[in-house]
Structures are given as structure tokens and as C-alpha cells.
C-alpha positions as CSV (number, residue, x, y, z in Angstrom):
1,X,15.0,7.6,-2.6
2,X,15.9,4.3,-1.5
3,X,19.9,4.9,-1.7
4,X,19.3,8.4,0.1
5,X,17.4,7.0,3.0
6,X,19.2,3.8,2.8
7,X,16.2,1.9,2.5
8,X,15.0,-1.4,2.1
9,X,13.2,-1.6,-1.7
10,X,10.9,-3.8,-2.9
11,X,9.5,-4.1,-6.6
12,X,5.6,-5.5,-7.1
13,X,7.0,-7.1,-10.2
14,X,4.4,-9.6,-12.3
15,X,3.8,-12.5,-14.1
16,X,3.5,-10.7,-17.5
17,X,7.5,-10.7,-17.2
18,X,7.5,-14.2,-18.7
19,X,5.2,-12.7,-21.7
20,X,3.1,-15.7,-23.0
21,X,5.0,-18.4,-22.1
22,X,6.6,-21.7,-23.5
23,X,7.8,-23.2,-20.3
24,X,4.6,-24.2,-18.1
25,X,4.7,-23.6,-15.2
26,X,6.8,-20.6,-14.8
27,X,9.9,-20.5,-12.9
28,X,12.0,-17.9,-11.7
29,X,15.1,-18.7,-13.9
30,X,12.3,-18.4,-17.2
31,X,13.7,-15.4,-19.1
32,X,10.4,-15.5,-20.8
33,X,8.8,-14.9,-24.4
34,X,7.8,-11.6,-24.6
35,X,7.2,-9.2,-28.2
36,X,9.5,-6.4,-27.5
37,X,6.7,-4.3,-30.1
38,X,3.3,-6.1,-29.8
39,X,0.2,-4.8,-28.5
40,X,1.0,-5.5,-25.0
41,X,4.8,-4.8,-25.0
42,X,4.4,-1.5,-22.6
43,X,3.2,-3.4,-20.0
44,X,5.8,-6.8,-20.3
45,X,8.6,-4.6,-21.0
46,X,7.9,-2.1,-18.4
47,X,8.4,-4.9,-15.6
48,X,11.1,-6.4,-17.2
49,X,13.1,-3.3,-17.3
50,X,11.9,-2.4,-13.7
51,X,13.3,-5.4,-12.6
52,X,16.5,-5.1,-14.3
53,X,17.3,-1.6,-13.1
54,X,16.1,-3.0,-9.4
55,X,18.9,-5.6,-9.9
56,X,21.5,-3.0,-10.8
57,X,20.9,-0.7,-8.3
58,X,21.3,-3.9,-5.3
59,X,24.3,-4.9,-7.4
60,X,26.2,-1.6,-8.2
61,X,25.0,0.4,-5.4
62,X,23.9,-1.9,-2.8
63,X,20.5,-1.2,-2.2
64,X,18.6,-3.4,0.3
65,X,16.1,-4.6,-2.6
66,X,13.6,-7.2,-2.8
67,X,11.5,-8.4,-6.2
68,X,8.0,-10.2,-6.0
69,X,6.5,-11.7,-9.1
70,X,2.6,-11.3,-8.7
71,X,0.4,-13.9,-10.4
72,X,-3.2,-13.7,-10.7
73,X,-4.8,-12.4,-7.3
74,X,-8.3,-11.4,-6.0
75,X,-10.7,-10.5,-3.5
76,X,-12.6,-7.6,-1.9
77,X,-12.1,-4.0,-3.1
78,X,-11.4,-5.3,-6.7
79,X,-13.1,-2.6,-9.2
80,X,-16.1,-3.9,-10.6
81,X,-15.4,-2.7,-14.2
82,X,-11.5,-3.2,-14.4
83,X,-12.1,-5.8,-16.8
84,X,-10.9,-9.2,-15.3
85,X,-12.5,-12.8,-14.9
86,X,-13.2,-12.3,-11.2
87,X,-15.6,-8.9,-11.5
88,X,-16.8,-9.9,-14.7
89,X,-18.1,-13.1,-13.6
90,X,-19.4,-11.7,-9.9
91,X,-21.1,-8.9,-11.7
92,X,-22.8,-11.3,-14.2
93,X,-23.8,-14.4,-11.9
94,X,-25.0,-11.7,-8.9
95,X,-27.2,-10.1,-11.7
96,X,-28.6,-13.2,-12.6
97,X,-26.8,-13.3,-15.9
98,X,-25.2,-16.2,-17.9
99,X,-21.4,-15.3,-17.7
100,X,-19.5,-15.0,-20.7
101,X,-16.9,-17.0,-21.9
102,X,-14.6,-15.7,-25.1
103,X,-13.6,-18.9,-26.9
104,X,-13.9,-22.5,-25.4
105,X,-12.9,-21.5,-22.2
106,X,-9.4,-23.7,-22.2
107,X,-7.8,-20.6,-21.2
108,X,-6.3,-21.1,-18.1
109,X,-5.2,-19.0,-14.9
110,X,-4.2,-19.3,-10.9
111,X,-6.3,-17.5,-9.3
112,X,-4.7,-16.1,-5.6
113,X,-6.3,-15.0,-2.8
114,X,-5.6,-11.6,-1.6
115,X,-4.5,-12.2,2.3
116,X,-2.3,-15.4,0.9
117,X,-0.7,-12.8,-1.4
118,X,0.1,-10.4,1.0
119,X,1.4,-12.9,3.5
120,X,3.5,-14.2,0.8
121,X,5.2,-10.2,0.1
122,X,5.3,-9.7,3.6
123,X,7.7,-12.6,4.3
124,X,9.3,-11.6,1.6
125,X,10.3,-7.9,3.0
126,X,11.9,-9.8,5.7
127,X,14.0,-12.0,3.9
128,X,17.5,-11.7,2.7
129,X,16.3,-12.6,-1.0
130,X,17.1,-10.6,-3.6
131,X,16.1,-12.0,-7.0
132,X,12.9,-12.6,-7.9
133,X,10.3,-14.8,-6.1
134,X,7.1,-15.8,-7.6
135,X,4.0,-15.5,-5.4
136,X,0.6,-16.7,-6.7
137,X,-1.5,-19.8,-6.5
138,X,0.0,-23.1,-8.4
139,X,-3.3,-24.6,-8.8
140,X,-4.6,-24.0,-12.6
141,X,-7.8,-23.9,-13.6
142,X,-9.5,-23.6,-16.7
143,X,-11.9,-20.1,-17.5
144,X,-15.0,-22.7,-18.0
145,X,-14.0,-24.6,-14.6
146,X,-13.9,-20.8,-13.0
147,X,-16.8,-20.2,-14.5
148,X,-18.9,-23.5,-13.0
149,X,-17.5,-22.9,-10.0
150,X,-18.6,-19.0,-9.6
151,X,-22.0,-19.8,-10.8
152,X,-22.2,-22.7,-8.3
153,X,-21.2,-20.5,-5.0
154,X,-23.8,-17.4,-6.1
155,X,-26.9,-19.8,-7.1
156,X,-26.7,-18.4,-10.3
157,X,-29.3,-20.2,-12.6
158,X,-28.7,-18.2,-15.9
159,X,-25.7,-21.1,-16.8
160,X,-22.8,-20.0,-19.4
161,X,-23.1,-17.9,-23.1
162,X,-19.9,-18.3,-25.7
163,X,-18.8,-15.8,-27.4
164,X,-16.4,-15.6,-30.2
165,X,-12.4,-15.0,-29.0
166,X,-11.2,-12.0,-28.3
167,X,-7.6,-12.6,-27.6
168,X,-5.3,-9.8,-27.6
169,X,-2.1,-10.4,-29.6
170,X,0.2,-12.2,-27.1
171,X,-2.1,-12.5,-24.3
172,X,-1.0,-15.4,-22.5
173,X,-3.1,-18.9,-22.7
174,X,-1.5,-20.4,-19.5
175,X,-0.7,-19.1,-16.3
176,X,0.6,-20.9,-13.8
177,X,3.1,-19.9,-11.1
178,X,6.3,-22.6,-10.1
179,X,6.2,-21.5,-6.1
180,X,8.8,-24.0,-5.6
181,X,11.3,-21.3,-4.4
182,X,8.8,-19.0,-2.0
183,X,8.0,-22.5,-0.7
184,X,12.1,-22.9,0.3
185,X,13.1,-19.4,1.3
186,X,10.1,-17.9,2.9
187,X,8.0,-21.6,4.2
188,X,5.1,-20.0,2.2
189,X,1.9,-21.1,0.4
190,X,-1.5,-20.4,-0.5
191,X,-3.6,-21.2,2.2
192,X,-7.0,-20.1,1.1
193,X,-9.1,-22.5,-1.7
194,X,-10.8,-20.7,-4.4
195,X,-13.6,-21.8,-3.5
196,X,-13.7,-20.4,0.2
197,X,-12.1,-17.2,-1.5
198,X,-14.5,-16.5,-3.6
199,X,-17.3,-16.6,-0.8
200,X,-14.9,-14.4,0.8
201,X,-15.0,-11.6,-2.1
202,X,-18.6,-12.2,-3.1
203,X,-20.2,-9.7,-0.1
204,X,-18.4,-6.8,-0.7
205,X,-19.7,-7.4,-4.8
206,X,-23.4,-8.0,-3.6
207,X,-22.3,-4.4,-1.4
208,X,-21.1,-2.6,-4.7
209,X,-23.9,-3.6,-7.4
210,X,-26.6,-2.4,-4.3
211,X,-25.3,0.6,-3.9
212,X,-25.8,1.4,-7.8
């Protein structure tokens, strides 16, 4: 469609390209360490073959193209049972609940405010940059810190419950985005603390679980 209309195409590509990781953090020019056949694989190597076929249409056919590399992100509108850290949490400390941690809670992840992402794709679309760009949140924090930090903002009394891991095979332990590059080409960054994001998104959770 793109080559018909001669249109500008850009590819909401993903952290999961560099699989679970052994360069920390993760830059652009990472190819990654990803199991072509594990559990997870369709997903990895879904991306990584969107991108490549992005790349050969803007390099055979010369399609305007554009490839963001979205890390963690949150915020209003999320679904409350799609299974991440961010609802799961909400859900549990707006309940009252202790939130539940799966292992010792070293996991780690960047956690990106919605509005600083979309800033960060939108500047994108207007450059003139063709390979990849990461856009996500460089500051890493621990699952347990997350956790502290969420129960802190709500008033959440009910404190933290451990349960045994449940790590799916090649899920990734560290997540944290090298934003060196968006930083150069597009003069971007995440504006928006965790902390005032999360007071952001928790409204429109306390709006959801009164509605059920």
C-alpha cells in the first residue's frame, strides 16, 4: 500500500527484537539473542522479520519508511486484565490488595509514559531516519522498587506477597533502552517521571474497577 500510494511507512517495531539480552542496555546496532523455536519465538521473530522486510522494501524499492523500537510504555486506557506489571499492580493496590511479586523482584524494566512515547514516534515520522530508533524510558527499575513505589502513590496498606517464579522460557530479566540515538537525531526524551505518570494513569483505573 505504501509503494502504491507512495507513502511514508512507519513500523511500531519492539524491544522483544533484542530477545533476552546480553548487552545491557540495548542499542540499536544489538542484533540481539533471540531462540528462533522457544516459547516466545512468534512474537521476537515476528518483529524481527517485520523489520527486515521494512528495510528491504526502503532499500530495493524506495519506500519512505521509518522503524520505532517500543520499550515498556503505560498509562490510561491500558486493559485491566492484559496481564502486565502496570494493571496488575493498579488493580491490586486500588483493591486494597498486597501486590504480587513472582520471584525476588530483581526483575527489571523501563517503564515509559504514554504521551513521552508518542512524542518520541511523532518526531520520528518527521525525520529522515530510516533504521531503527529506540524509544522508551532509560531509567531501570527493579519489579520490587515498582512495586514500593505503586503502593506508595495509591495508599495501599496491604504491603507485598512473593510468589514462586513464573518465568517464561526466554523472558527477558533486564530491560533497558540505550536512547542515545533518539536523543541525537530527533532532540528527544522522556519527560514524564514515573512517579507523576503513574498518578497520571491511576484515575482512569479507580474509573474502570467502579464501573465493575
Amino acid at each position: 500500500m505504501a509503494r502504491a500510494n507512495q507513502a511514508r511507512f512507519l513500523l511500531a517495531s519492539t524491544s522483544e527484537i533484542y530477545g533476552d539480552p546480553l548487552e545491557h542496555p540495548q542499542r540499536e546496532s544489538y542484533w540481539g539473542h533471540v531462540d528462533p523455536n522457544g516459547k516466545r519465538s512468534v512474537y521476537d521473530e515476528a518483529k524481527r522479520f517485520a523489520e527486515a522486510l521494512t528495510m528491504a522494501y526502503h532499500r530495493f524499492h524506495g519506500i519512505d519508511t521509518r522503524i520505532v523500537r517500543i520499550f515498556n510504555t503505560y498509562g490510561p486506557r491500558m486493559h485491566l486484565e492484559d496481564g502486565r506489571v502496570v494493571p496488575n499492580f493498579l488493580k491490586q493496590a486500588l483493591n486494597r490488595e498486597p501486590l504480587t511479586i513472582y520471584g525476588d523482584g530483581s526483575q527489571t524494566r523501563s517503564f515509559c509514559y504514554v504521551d513521552d512515547l508518542i512524542e518520541g514516534i511523532y518526531r520520528l515520522l518527521l525525520s529522515d531516519e530510516h533504521d531503527p530508533v529506540n524509544i522508551g524510558n532509560p531509567t531501570e527499575t527493579t519489579i520490587l522498587e515498582f512495586a514500593h513505589a505503586i503502593n506508595q502513590l495509591t495508599g495501599n496498606p496491604a504491603g507485598i506477597i512473593y510468589q514462586p517464579e513464573q518465568r517464561t522460557e526466554s523472558d527477558p530479566q533486564r530491560r533497558q533502552p540505550d536512547i542515545t540515538r533518539a536523543r541525537q537525531i530527533l532532540s528527544w526524551e522522556p519527560r514524564i517521571s514515573m512517579e507523576e505518570g503513574i498518578l497520571r494513569t491511576i484515575p482512569y483505573f479507580e474509573q474502570v474497577l467502579a464501573a465493575l
